[in-house]
Legacy VTK file of the C-alpha trace (Angstrom):
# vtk DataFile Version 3.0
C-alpha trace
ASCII
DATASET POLYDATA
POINTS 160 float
-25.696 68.285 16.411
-26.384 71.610 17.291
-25.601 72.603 20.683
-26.105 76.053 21.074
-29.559 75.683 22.355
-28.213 72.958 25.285
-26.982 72.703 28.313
-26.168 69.642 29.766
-24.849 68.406 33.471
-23.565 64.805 34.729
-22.491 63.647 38.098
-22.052 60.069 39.732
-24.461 59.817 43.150
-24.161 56.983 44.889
-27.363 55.362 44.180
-28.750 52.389 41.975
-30.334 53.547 38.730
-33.833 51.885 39.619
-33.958 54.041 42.544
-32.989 57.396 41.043
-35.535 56.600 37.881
-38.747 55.589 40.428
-37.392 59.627 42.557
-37.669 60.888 38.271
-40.663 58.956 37.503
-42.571 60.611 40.408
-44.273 63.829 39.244
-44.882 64.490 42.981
-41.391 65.094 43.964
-40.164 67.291 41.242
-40.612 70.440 43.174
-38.516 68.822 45.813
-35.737 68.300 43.162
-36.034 71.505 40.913
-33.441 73.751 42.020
-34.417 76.262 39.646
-37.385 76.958 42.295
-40.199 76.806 39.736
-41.856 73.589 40.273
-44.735 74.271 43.034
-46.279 70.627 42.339
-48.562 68.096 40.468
-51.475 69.708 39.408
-54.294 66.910 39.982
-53.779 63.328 40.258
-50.311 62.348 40.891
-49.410 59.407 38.901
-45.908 57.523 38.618
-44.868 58.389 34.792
-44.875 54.908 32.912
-44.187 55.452 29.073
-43.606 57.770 26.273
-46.911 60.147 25.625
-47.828 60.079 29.440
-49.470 63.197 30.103
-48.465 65.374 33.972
-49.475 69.138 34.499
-47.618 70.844 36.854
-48.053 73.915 38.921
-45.412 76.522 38.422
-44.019 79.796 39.690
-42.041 82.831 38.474
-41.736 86.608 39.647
-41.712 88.004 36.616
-44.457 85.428 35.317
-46.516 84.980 38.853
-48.395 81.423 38.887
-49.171 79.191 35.743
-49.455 75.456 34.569
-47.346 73.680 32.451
-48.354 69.827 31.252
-45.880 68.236 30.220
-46.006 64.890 27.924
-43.342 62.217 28.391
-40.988 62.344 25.053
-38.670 59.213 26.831
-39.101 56.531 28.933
-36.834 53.231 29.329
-36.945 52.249 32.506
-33.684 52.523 35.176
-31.524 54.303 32.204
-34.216 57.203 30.365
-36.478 59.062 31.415
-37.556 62.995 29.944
-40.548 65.330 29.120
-41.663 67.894 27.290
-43.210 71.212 29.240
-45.777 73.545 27.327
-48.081 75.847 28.529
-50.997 74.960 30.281
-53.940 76.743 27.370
-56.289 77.040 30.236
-54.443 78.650 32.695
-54.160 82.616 33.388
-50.692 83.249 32.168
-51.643 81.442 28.598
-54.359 84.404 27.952
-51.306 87.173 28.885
-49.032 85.750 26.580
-51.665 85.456 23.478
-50.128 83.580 20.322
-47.277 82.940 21.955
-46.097 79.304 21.626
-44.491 78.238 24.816
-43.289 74.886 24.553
-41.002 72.993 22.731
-37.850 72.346 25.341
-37.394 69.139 26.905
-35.712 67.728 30.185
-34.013 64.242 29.700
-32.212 62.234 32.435
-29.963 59.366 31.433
-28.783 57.046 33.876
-25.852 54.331 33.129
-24.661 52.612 36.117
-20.672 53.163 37.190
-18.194 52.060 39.544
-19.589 54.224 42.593
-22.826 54.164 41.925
-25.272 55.903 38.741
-24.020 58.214 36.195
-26.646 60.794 35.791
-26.941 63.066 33.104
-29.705 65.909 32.920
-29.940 67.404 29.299
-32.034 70.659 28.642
-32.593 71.797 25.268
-34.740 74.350 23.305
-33.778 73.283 19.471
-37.470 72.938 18.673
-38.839 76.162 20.307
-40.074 78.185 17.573
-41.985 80.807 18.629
-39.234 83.740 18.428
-40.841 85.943 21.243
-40.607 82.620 23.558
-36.697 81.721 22.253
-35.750 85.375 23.363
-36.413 84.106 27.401
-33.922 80.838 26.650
-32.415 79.193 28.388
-34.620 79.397 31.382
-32.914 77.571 33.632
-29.056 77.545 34.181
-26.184 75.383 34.383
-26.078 75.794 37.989
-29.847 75.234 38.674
-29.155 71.909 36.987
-26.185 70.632 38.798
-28.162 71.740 41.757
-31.506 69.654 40.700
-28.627 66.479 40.865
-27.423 67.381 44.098
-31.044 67.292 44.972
-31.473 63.886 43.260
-28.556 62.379 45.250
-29.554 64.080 48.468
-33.016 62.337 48.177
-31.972 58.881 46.986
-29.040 58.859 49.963
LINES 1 161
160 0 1 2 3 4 5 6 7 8 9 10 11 12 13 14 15 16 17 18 19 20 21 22 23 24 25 26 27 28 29 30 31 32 33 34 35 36 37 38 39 40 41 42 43 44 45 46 47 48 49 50 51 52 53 54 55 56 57 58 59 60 61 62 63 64 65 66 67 68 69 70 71 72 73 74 75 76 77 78 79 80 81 82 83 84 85 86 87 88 89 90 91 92 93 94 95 96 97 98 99 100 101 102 103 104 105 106 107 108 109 110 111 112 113 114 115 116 117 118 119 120 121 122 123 124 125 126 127 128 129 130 131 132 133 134 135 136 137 138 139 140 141 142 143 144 145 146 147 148 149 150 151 152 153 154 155 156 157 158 159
């Protein structure tokens, strides 16, 4: 497998896996839990995610990009071990006139959870192998290692 368009992050927080998936499967606290800083919050209803092809939009922030929307369709979904979605631009919002033909989508985020001694192995996996929009690809990755281990820090904070 190709790994050069990855990055992946584990650590063990001392939590059962039901618990950390219900904190994942809650649209409404992602911006508590992105450490990245780019989550502002669910954009309309906020419904607990509950299977593959569920549909969330959230509302986003970046300096260089100001304020958009992305909705994002759940790509997995097993409950208290998977759980993952796939962002793309919002089409109706501002930033999707700016950016024109431009295809922005086609990354995921995926959390695994396997329970351990100590608690819930959690692994967040980010990955851009289907973006294929080249102009898009040249702004990968968009998060970093760092912003993920510090969205699990966040996890375990708010299950503790």
């Amino acid at each position: 497998m190709d790994t050069s368009r990855k990055l992946q992050v584990s650590r063990v927080i001392d939590a059962p896996a039901d618990a950390i998936f219900a904190l994942l499967a809650d649209p409404g606290r992602h911006a508590d839990l992105d450490d990245a800083g780019m989550v502002r919050g669910v954009d309309g209803d906020c419904v607990p995610l509950g299977g593959i092809g569920q549909v969330f939009t959230m509302n986003m922030h970046q300096d260089s990009l100001g304020d958009y929307r992305m909705v994002n369709t759940v790509t997995a979904y097993q409950p208290t071990s998977r759980i993952g979605w796939a962002p793309a631009i919002d089409p109706t919002c501002e930033l999707a006139s700016k950016v024109g033909d431009m295809t922005m989508g086609g990354h995921t985020f995926t959390y695994d959870l396997a329970e351990v001694d100590g608690g819930t192995r959690v692994t967040e996996t980010y990955e851009w192998m289907s973006v294929h929009d080249e102009k898009f690809l040249e702004s990968f990755p968009l998060v970093s290692e760092k912003d993920l281990e510090g969205t699990l820090a966040r996890i375990a904070t708010a299950v503790s």
